[in-house]
C-alpha positions as CSV (number, residue, x, y, z in Angstrom):
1,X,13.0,90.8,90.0
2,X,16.1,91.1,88.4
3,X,16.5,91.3,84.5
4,X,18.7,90.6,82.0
5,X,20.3,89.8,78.9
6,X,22.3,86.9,78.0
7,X,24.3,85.4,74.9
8,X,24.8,81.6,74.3
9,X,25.6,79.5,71.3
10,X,22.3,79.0,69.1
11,X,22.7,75.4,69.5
12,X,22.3,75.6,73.5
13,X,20.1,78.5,73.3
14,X,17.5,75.8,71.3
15,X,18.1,73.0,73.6
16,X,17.5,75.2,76.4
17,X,13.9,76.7,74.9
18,X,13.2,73.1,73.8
19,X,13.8,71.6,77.8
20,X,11.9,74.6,79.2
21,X,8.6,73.9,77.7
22,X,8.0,78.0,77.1
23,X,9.8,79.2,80.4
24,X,13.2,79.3,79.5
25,X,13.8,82.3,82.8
26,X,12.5,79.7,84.9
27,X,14.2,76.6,83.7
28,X,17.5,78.8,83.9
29,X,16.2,79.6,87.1
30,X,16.0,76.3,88.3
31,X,19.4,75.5,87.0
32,X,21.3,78.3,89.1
33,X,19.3,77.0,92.2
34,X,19.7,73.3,91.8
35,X,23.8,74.2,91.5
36,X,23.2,76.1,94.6
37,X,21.8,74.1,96.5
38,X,24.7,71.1,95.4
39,X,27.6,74.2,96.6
40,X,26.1,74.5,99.8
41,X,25.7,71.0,100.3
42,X,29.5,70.1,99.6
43,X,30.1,73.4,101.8
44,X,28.4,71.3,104.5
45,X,30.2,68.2,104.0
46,X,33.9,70.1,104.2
47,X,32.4,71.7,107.5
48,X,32.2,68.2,108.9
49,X,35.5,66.4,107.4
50,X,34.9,65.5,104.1
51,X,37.3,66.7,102.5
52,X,40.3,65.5,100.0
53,X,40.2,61.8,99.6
54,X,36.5,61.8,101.5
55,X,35.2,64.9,99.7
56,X,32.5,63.8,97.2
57,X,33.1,63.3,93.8
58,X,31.4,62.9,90.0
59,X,32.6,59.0,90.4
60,X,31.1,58.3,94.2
61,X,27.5,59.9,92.7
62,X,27.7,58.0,90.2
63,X,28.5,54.7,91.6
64,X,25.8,55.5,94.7
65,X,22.9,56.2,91.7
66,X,23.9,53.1,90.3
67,X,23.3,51.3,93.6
68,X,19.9,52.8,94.4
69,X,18.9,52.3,90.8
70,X,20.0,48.6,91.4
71,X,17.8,48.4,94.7
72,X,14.7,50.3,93.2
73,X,14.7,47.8,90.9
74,X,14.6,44.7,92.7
75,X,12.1,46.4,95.0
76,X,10.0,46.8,92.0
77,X,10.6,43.0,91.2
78,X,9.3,41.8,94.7
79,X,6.7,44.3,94.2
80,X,6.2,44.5,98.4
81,X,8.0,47.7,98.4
82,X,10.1,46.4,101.5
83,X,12.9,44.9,99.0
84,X,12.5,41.7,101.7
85,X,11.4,38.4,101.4
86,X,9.5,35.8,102.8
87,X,10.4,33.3,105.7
């Protein structure tokens, strides 16, 4: 286990205690891993093409979250969980 010491404007340092519920090494933790993971992710996604105008971006995540929050929604309307209806 490594070990450190870090400095951070009190403001974050408080939101950061607040969000970790009493583990703030292991919601940091977390944090460095999640953006990890996303790196090698995009890393794959060059390896195959995607790149430039087909790389991912902030807007395309955005606009696909918005899409699957659209269809979780009317899945959760039917309430079949298929999201189709009826003949």
């Amino acid at each position: 286990m490594f070990r450190t010491s870090i400095t951070m404007p009190i403001d974050l340092a408080e939101y950061a205690q607040r969000r970790a519920g009493g583990n703030l090494s292991g919601y940091l933790a977390d944090l460095v891993a999640d953006q990890r993971r996303r790196e090698a992710v995009w890393a794959r996604l060059a390896e195959h093409g995607y790149v430039g105008d087909l790389a991912p971006t902030e807007a395309g995540r955005a606009e696909i979250r918005a899409r699957l929050q659209q269809h979780a929604a009317r899945k959760a309307r039917r309430g079949d969980g298929t999201g189709q209806q009826a003949a």
